[in-house]
C-alpha positions as CSV (number, residue, x, y, z in Angstrom):
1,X,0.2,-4.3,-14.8
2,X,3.5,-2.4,-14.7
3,X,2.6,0.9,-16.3
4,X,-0.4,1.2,-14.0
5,X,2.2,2.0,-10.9
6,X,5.1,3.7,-9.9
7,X,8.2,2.5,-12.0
8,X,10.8,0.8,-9.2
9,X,12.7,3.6,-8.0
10,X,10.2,6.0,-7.4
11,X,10.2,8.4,-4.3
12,X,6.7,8.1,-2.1
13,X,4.7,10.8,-3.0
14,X,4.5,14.3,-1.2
15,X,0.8,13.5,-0.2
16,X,2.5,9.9,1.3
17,X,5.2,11.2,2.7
18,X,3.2,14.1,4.7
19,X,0.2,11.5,5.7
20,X,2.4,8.9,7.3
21,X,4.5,11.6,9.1
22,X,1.1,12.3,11.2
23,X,1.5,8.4,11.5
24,X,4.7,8.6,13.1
25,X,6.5,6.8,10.0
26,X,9.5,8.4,8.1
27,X,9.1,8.0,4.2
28,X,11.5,10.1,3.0
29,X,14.3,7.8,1.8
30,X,11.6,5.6,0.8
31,X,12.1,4.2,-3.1
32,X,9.1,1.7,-4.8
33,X,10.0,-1.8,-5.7
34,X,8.2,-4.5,-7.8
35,X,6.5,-7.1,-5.1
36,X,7.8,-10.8,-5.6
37,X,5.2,-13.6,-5.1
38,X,7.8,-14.8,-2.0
39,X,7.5,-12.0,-0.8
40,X,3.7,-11.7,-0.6
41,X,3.6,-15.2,0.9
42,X,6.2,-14.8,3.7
43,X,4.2,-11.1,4.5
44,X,2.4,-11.6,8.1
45,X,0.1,-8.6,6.9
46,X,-0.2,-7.0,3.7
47,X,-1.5,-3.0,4.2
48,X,-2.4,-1.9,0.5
49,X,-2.9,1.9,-0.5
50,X,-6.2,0.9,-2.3
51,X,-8.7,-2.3,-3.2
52,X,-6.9,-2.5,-6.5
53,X,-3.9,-3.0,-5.3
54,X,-5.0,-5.6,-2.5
55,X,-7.0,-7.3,-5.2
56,X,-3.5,-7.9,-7.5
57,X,-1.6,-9.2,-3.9
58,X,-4.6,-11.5,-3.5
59,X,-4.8,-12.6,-7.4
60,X,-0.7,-13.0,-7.4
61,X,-0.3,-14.4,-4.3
62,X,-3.7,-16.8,-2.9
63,X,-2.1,-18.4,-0.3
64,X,-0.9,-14.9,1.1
65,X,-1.3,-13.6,4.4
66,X,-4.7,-11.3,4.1
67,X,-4.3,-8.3,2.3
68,X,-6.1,-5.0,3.4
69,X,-7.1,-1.7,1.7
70,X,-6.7,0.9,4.2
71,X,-10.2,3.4,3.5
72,X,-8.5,7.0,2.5
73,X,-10.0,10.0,4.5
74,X,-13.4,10.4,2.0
75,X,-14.1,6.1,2.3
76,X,-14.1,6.3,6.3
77,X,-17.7,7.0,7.9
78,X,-18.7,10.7,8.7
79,X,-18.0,10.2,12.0
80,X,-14.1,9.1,12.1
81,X,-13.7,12.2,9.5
82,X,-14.8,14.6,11.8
């Protein structure tokens, strides 16, 4: 499962960085980390970048608070694109 993501350490991507500016969040400093199961299960909301991702917290971690995919711009409906 690893080698499909970001080794720990990793800077957010440019793309990440620049999106959640327009959300008002600063990612700059930010650096990935591996997810612990007590982590998952103390979480009051899980946000995931994709389904695979929220998938993996919900196969890990059951008993988890409910994890989300948040749609990227091309999954949302014509109308919120616009």
């Amino acid at each position: 499962m690893l080698a499909q993501y970001e080794k720990p350490g990793s800077p957010a991507s440019a793309n990440s960085v620049k999106a959640m500016r327009r959300e008002g969040l600063d990612l700059s400093a930010h650096r990935s980390t591996l997810l612990r199961r007590a982590e998952l299960e103390a979480a009051h909301k899980i946000f995931c970048v994709s389904e695979r991702h929220a998938r993996w917290v919900r196969e890990t971690a059951p008993k988890a608070a409910e994890a989300r995919a948040r749609p990227g711009p091309d999954q949302r409906p014509a109308a919120a694109r616009a």
